[in-house]
N, C-alpha and C positions, 0 to 999 in steps of 0.2 A: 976765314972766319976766326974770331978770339973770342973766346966761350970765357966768361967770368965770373968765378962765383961770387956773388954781392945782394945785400938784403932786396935790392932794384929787382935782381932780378928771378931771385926766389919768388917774391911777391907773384912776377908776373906769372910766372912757371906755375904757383900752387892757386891764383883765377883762371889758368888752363884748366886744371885739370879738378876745378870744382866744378866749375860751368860742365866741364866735358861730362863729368859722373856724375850731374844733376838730371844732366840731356840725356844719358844713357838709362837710369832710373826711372824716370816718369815717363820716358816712353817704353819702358818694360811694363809698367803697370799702369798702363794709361787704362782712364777711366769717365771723362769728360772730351768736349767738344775742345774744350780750352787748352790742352794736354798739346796740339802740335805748336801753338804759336809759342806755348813755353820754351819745346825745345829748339826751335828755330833761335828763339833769343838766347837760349845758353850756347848752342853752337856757333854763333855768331861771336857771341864776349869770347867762348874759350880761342876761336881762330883767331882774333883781334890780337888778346893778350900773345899766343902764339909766334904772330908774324912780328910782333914787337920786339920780343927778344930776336928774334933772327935777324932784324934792323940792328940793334944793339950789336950783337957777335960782329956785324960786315964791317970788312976793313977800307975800302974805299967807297967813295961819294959815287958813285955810279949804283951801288949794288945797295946802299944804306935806300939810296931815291926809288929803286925795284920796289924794297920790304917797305917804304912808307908808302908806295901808292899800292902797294895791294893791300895794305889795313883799311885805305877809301874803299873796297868793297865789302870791308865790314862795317866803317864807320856811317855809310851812308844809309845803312840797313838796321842798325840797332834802333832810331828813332822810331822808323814805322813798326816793326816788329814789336817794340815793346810797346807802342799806341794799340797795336790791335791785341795783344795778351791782355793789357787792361781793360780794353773796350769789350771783348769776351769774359771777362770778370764782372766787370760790370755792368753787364747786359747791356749795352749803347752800342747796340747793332747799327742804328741810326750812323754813329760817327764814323763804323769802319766798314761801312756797307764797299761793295766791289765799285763802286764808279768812284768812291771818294780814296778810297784806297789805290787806284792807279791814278788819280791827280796826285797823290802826296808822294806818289813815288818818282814820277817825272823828275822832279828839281836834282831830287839826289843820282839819278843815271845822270842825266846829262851831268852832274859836278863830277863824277866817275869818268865818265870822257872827256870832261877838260882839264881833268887831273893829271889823264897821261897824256894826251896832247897841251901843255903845258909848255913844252920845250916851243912851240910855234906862237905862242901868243902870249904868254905870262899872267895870265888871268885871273888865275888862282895862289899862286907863288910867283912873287917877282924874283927869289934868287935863293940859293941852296950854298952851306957850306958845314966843314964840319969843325965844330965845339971843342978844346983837348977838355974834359972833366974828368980828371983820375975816380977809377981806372978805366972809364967810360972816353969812348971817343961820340958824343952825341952830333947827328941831326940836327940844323937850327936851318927852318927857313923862314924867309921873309915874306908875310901873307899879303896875297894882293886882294882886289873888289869881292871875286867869285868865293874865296875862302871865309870873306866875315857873311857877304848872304848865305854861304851855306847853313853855316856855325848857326847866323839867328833861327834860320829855317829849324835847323835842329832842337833849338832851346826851344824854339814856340811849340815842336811837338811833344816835346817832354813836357814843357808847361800843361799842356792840355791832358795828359795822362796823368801828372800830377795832380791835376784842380780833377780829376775825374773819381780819382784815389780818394782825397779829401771828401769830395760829397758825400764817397760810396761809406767812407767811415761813420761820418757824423750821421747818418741814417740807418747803419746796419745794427744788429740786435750789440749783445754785446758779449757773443760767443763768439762774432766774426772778426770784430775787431780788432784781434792778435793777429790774423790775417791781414786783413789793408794796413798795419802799422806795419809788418816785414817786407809788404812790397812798398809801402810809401819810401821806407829806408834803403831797398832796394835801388830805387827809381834815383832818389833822392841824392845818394853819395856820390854818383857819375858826376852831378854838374859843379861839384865844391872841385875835384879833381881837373874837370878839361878847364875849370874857372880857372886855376894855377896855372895851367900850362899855359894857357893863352896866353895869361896877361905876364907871364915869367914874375911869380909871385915866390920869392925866397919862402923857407931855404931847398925851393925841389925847383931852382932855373935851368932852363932847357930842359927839365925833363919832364915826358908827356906821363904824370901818372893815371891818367886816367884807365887804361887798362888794370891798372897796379887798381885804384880802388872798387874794382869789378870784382875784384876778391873777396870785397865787404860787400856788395849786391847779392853775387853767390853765395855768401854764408845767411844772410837775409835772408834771399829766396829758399835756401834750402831749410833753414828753421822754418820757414810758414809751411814746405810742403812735409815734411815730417814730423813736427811739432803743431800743428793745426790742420793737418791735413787737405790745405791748401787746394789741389786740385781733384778731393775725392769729393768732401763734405763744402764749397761755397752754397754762394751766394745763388748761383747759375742753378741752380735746380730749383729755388723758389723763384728765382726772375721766369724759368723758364715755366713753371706753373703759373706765374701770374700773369704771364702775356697771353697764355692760351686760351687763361678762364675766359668765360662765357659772359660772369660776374665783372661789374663793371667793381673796382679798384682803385680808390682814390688816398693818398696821405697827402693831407695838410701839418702846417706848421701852426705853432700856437698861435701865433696870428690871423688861423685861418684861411692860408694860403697854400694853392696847391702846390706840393713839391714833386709830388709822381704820379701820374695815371698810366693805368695798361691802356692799350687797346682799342676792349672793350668800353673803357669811362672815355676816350677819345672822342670813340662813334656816339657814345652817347650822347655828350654833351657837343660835339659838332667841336670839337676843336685840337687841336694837334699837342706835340710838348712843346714846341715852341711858343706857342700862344698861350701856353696854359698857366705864366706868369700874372695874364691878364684875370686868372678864373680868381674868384672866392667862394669862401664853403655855403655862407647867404647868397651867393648869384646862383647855385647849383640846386642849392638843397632847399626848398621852401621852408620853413618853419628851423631851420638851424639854430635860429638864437636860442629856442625852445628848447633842444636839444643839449647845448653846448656845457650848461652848466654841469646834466644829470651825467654826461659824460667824463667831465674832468673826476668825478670820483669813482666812477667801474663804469664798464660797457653797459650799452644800451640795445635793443632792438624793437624795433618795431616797422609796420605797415609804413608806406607814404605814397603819396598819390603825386607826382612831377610830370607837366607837359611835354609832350611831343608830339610838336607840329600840329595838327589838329585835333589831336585826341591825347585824351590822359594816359597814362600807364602808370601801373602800379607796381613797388618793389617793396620787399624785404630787406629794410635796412640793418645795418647790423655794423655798429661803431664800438673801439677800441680805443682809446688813452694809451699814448706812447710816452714812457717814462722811465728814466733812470734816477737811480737813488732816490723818487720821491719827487722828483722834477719833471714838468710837463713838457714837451716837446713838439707836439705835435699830436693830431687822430690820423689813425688805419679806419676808413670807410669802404666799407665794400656793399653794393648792391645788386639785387637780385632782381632782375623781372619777372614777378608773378603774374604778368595780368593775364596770361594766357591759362593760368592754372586756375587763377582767381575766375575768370569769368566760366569753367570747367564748374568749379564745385559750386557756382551762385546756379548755375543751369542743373547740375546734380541734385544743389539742393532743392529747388524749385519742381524739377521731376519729384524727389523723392515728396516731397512737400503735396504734391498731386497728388502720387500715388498713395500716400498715407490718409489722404484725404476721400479719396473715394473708398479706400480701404477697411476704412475704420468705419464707414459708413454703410458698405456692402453687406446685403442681404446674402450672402454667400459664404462659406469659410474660405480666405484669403493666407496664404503662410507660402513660406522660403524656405528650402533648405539648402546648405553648402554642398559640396562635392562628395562629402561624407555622408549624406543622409541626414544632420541634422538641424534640426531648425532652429532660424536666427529671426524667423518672425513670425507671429501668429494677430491676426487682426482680433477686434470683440469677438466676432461672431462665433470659433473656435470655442471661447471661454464659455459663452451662452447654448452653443449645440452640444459643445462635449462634458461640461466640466469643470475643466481643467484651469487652473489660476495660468492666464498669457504668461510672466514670468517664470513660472513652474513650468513650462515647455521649453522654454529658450534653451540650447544648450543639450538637446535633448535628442537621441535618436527615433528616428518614425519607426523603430520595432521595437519600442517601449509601447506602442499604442495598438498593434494587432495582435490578432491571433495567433500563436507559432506555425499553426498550418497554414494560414495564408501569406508566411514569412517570404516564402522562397518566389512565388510569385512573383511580390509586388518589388520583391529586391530585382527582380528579371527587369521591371517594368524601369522601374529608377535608372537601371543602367544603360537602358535602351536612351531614354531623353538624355543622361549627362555623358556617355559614351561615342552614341549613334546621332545626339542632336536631333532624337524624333520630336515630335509633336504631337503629343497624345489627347484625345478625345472622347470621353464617353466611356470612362474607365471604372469599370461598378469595383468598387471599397468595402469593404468591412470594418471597421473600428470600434474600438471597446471606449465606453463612457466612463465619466471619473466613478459612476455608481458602478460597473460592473456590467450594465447592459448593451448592448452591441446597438451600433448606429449604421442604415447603409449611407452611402455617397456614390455621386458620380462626379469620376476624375478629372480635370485637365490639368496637363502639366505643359509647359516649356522652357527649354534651356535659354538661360539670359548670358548673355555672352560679353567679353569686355571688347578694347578698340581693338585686340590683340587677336580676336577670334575664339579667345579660350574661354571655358565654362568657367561663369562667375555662383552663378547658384541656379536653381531648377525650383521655377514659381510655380505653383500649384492651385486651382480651384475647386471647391468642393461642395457639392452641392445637395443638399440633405433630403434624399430619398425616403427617407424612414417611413412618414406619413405615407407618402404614395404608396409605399409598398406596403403598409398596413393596409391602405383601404383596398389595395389591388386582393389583398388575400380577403377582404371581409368579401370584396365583391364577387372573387373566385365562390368561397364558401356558399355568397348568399345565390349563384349560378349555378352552382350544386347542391343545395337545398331546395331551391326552387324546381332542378331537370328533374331531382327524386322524387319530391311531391307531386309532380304531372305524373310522373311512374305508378308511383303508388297509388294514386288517385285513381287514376285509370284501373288498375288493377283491381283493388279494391271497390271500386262501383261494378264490374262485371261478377269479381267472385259474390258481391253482396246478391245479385242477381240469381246468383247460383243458388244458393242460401236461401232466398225466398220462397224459388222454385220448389228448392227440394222439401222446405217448411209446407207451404200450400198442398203438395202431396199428399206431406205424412195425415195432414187435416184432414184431408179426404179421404184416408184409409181409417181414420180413426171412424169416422163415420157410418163406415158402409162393414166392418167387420166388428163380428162380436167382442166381446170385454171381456175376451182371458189376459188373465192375470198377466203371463209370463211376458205374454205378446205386446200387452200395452206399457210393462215396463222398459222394456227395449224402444218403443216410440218416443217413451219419456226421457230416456238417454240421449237418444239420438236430437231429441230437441232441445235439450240441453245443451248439446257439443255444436248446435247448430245457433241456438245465442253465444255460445262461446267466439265463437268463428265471426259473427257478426259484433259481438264488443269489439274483436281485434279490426273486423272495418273502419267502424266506427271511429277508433281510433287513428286510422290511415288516412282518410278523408277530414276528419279534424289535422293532421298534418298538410294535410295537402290542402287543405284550406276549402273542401268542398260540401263541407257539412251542412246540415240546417240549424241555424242560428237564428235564436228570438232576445234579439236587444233592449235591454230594458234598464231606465234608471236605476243603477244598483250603488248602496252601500257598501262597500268594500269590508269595511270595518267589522258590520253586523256577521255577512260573511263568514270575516278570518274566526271572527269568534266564536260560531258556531261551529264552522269545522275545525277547530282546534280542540271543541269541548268535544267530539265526538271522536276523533284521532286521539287525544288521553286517556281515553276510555279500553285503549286496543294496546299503548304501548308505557306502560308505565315506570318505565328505567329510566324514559326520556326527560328531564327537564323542560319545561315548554315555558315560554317568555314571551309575552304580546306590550307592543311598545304600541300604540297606536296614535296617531294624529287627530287631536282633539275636533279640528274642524278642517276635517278632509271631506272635501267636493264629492259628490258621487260621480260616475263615469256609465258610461254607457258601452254596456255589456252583456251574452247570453249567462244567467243565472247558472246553469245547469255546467257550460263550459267552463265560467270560471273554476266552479266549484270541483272540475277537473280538473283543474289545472292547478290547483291547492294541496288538493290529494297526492297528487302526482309527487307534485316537489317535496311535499312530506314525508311521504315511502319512500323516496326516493336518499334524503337527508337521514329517514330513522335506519335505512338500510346502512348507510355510511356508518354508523353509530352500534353496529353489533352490542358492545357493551355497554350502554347509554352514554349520555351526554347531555350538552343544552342547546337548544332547539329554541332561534330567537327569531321574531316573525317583527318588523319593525313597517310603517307605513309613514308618510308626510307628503309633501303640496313641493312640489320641483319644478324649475324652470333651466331647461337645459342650455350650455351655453348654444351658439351657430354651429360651432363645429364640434359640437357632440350631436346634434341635432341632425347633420348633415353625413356623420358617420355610424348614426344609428339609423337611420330613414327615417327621421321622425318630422310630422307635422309643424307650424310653427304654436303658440299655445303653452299654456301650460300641462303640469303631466301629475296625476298620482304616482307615489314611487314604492312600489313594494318591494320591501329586504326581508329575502331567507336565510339565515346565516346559523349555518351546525357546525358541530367540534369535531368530526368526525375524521375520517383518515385522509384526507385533500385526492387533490386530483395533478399528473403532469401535465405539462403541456399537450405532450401529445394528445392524449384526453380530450382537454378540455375542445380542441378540435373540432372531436371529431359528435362529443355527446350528442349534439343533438339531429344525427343523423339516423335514419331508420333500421333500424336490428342492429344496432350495433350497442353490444352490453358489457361491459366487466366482469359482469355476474357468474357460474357455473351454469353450466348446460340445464335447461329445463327450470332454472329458478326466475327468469325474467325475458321477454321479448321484444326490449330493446324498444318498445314505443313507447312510451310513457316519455320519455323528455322530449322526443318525437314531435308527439300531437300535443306538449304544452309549446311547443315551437309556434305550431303551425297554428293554434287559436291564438297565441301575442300577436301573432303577423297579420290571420284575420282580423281581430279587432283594432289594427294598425296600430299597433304598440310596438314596444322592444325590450330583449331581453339579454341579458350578457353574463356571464359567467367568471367567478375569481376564488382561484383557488391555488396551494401550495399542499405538497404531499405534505402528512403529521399537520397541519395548520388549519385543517378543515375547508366548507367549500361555501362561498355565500352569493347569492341567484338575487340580484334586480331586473325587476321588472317594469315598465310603463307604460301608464293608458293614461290618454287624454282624458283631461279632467273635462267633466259638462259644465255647462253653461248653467251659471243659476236662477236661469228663467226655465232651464227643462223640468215638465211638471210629472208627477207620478203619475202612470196609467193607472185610470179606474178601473174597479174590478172586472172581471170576465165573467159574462153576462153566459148563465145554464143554457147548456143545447136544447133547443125544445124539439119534440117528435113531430112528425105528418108525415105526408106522402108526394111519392114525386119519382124523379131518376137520377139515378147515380151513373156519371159518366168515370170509367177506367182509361188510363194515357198510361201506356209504356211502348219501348222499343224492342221489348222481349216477348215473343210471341207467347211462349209456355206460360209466361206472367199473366197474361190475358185470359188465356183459357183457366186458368187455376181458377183467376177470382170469379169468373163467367159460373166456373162451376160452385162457387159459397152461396151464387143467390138463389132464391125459394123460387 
């Protein structure tokens, strides 16, 4: 060997040992798919350049012909290797797919074994000798057939990584571009180099620089992967995103010609890259011309409806203008198929379109709430049963609307359907109204779920009780006013029995014993305490509805006036105020009851009024709607409508309950017996009227009444015609034997 130092061979020495510490670099920090073919290629140049100089150093023609045919198995490997580095750059997996990549390898093995079998055929080299060029003894052979096929074979695959380089330039943004310009340069200075040596182009005859310019590839390469980051930040991570998308991917040229589709715009459009020469943006995109204009000066998107196959489909279009300095180049088109989403929300909206429809319509209260409890919807009905303005709920938790003690409950309940996925039914509610007063309801709730199985929100029906359970208590009430009146009644007709008896005695004692003094006043007591005892029946039996009553065309008016003028006569703190209705219907009624029933309420109001007050007695001609009609028991018809209304200390609810139940008084012990609202109960009900009660403690308490108005063909009764005397028999009928004998014993 003669080792010499010369700029020849420096050159080759420092493209050893760049390639070599480019190879050793990037694969230290490799970070891409792309990373092995790089280093394949640098350790392929650094060996080249390597076994070149060792050709150079050998001092005879045996050992020079060794080191040139072992640079054929670099030489024949640099072409492919740098095809597929590029074709990994440039995502054209297509080009260096594994079947094309062992055809392109074929040519160059076999030239690898006619190289060293060479000496038997001359196929490659027809003759070998050696060059004196001071201080160089160089290599010169004489190329035969297999050596120029190879060589084209070569140029053509550089060509195609060049023209691949190009494309990937003139299309890539213009961050990458410092990138494909260092491999273009890269690529590019090999074939100016093997061009010389071939053709023995002065002043570098017989010598192969072509290693020698790989030192300019490797300064190339190595500025793009350290000064652009070459093989961290390409291309290859957006190709490899866009191949995957879903999203079909098209860029045309300003002529509106496709120059790239993924995929995805393949399958779509039913055609390959190869044919896609054939495609324009008008044969793809229906309405494009439409488009074309708004898009040369900013992106555009919108909807578009494009065939397939028998049915339309719908996308999301979504176009970009590719432009440098201001200059047009081409659109970035990418599409979306929505119609699978699209035909989702026309069926969503069409449900929800339903449901808001019978919703808004629904005699029911109708509302949603989220996972949290509150509500994202509320129908009319809500706004009309409760209150509350729809919008003034949205947003809103459902214990903003109860009770705080019925909080814990109904949070139990909520959790059970959005937790447990129960399905709850028949769930009685309480709710407070925008005024303050409480509403019932009956619940149903169910959890509505998405495609996912997970709770979407918890629908709820509510169904407004109130009514019902007002009338259920009237009806309770009027089932225990009624069980007490049979009680009383009962009661009351036997103890009256009692009473008679012991009356009828004392008659007969008065009779049959002399007229002392002391004795006959003690009769007189006891008969006294024995009307006493029978008022209070009297009054039981007008509760109980089993009085004797004589109905007669009565003026109400004449009536109220008269007992009013007689009632001022007894309380004079009182204010009294008569409103009366000019041409009020008389009614048909016992005189003697009503005028009980006046008194009553009156004592009753002057009692409320310890310190006075005013006392307003008000009458008029009323026609009740159906359902007051039907929640009072009334008749259909019209009604006189009598109002008591005093200033006096009100009454609670609980109260007003329970007033007109029997013995039951406010009062202290021994100042009242609890009948008096009683038996005016029980004559409204006989005369098939109604009466109701309204009252607020401090607010005073005011008592309507109503009896059917008469008919104004009912005539007065003529007078009552004097008993006249004679003779005859009087027949006695009772069930009480002692009653029999009593009266047996009055007659002569």
């Amino acid at each position: 060997m003669h080792w010499t130092t010369h700029p020849y061979t420096v050159s080759l020495f420092a493209a050893s040992v760049i390639s070599l510490s480019l190879a050793g670099s990037v694969w230290k920090t490799r970070t891409t798919i792309n990373t092995r073919s790089f280093v394949v290629l640098m350790l392929v140049i650094s060996l080249w350049a390597t076994m070149h100089i060792f050709e150079l150093a050998a001092s005879t023609l045996a050992t020079k012909v060794f080191w040139a045919n072992m640079q054929f198995f670099c030489i024949v490997l640099v072409p492919p290797t740098l095809l597929t580095f590029v074709g990994r750059y440039t995502r054209r997996d297509d080009v260096i797919s594994t079947p094309r990549m062992a055809l392109i390898l074929l040519l160059p093995l076999l030239i690898v074994a006619l190289v060293w079998t060479n000496g038997f055929h001359s196929w490659v080299f027809t003759g070998a000798e050696i060059v004196d060029q001071p201080p160089f003894r160089l290599l010169y052979r004489h190329f035969g057939p297999g050596f120029w096929i190879h060589t084209a074979y070569c140029y053509l695959i550089m060509m195609v990584a060049t023209i691949m380089l190009i494309r990937s330039m003139v299309i890539a943004p213009m961050r990458y571009k410092g990138q494909v310009i260092s491999l273009l340069i890269g690529v590019s200075v090999p074939w100016v180099g093997n061009f010389m040596y071939i053709f023995n182009i002065p002043p570098f005859c017989n010598f192969d620089i072509t290693p020698v310019v790989f030192t300019i590839s490797g300064l190339a390469f190595g500025w793009g992967v350290f000064h652009y980051r070459l093989l961290d930040i390409v291309p290859i991570a957006y190709d490899l995103m866009i191949n995957n998308m879903q999203d079909a991917v098209f860029v045309f040229d300003r002529h509106q010609r496709v120059l790239e589709l993924n995929p995805a715009a393949a399958q779509r459009v039913g055609h390959n890259r190869k044919s896609m020469a054939e495609l324009t943006a008008d044969s793809l995109i229906p309405g494009w011309s439409s488009m074309a204009g708004p898009l040369e000066t900013g992106g555009i998107r919108q909807q578009v409806c494009l065939p397939n196959g028998n049915q339309d489909r719908y996308y999301d279009l979504v176009g970009t203008p590719l432009k440098q300095a201001d200059q047009l180049f081409g659109y970035l088109v990418v599409l979306r198929d929505i119609t699978d989403y699209r035909n989702t929300q026309l069926a969503l909206a069409d449900s929800e379109q339903q449901f808001k429809s019978l919703s808004e319509k629904a005699p029911i209260v109708i509302c949603t709430l989220d996972p949290r409890g509150v509500f994202t919807y509320v129908n009319p009905e809500w706004e009309r049963v409760l209150g509350y303005p729809r919008q003034w709920v949205l947003n809103r938790h459902f214990s903003e609307f109860v009770l705080p003690y019925h909080l814990e409950s109904y949070t139990r309940a909520f959790r059970k359907v959005r937790d447990d996925l129960e399905v709850m039914s028949g769930f009685p509610i309480k709710l407070v109204h925008a005024d303050g007063s409480r509403r019932f309801f009956s619940a149903s709730a169910s959890p509505n779920l998405d495609t996912d199985g997970k709770i979407c929100n918890v629908i709820c029906l509510l169904k407004d009780q109130t009514g019902e359970r007002e009338l259920q208590a009237q009806l309770f009430q009027s089932q225990k006013m009624e069980a007490i009146g049979t009680l009383a009644g009962g009661v009351a007709h036997d103890f009256n029995n009692l009473l008679m008896g012991i009356q009828a005695n004392i008659s007969l004692v008065r009779m049959e014993v002399s007229k002392g003094k002391k004795f006959m006043e003690r009769l007189d007591n006891i008969e006294r305490q024995i009307q006493t005892g029978a008022s209070l029946t009297r009054q039981l039996l007008g509760y109980a509805r089993k009085g004797k009553y004589r109905p007669t065309l009565l003026c109400l008016n004449q009536l109220i006036q008269e007992t009013l003028a007689a009632f001022g006569r007894t309380r004079k703190q009182i204010s009294l105020h008569f409103d009366p209705h000019k041409a009020l219907p008389r009614i048909q009624a016992d005189q003697g009851q009503m005028e009980l029933v006046l008194l009553n309420l009156l004592v009753n109001a002057s009692d409320a009024m310890p310190s006075g007050g005013v006392l307003t007695v008000k009458t008029d001609l009323h026609a009740p709607s159906a359902a007051k009609k039907q929640t009072m028991e009334l008749s259909p018809g019209d009604y006189v409508h009598l109002q008591i209304t005093d200033t006096g200390i009100g009454m609670d609810e609980k109260t007003q309950k329970r007033i007109f139940e029997p013995f039951f008084t406010t009062k202290e012990m021994g100042q009242g017996t609890g009948l008096g609202l009683a038996s005016v109960y029980g004559v409204v009900k006989n005369h098939k009227g109604a009466i109701t009660v309204t009252s607020k403690p401090g607010h005073g308490t005011t008592f309507d009444l109503y009896f059917q108005a008469a008919a104004e063909a009912c005539q007065i009764p003529a007078d009552i015609q004097h008993l006249q005397s004679g003779n005859g028999r009087i027949g006695f009928v009772d069930h009480e034997p002692e009653l029999l004998e009593d009266e047996k014993a009055t007659l002569p």
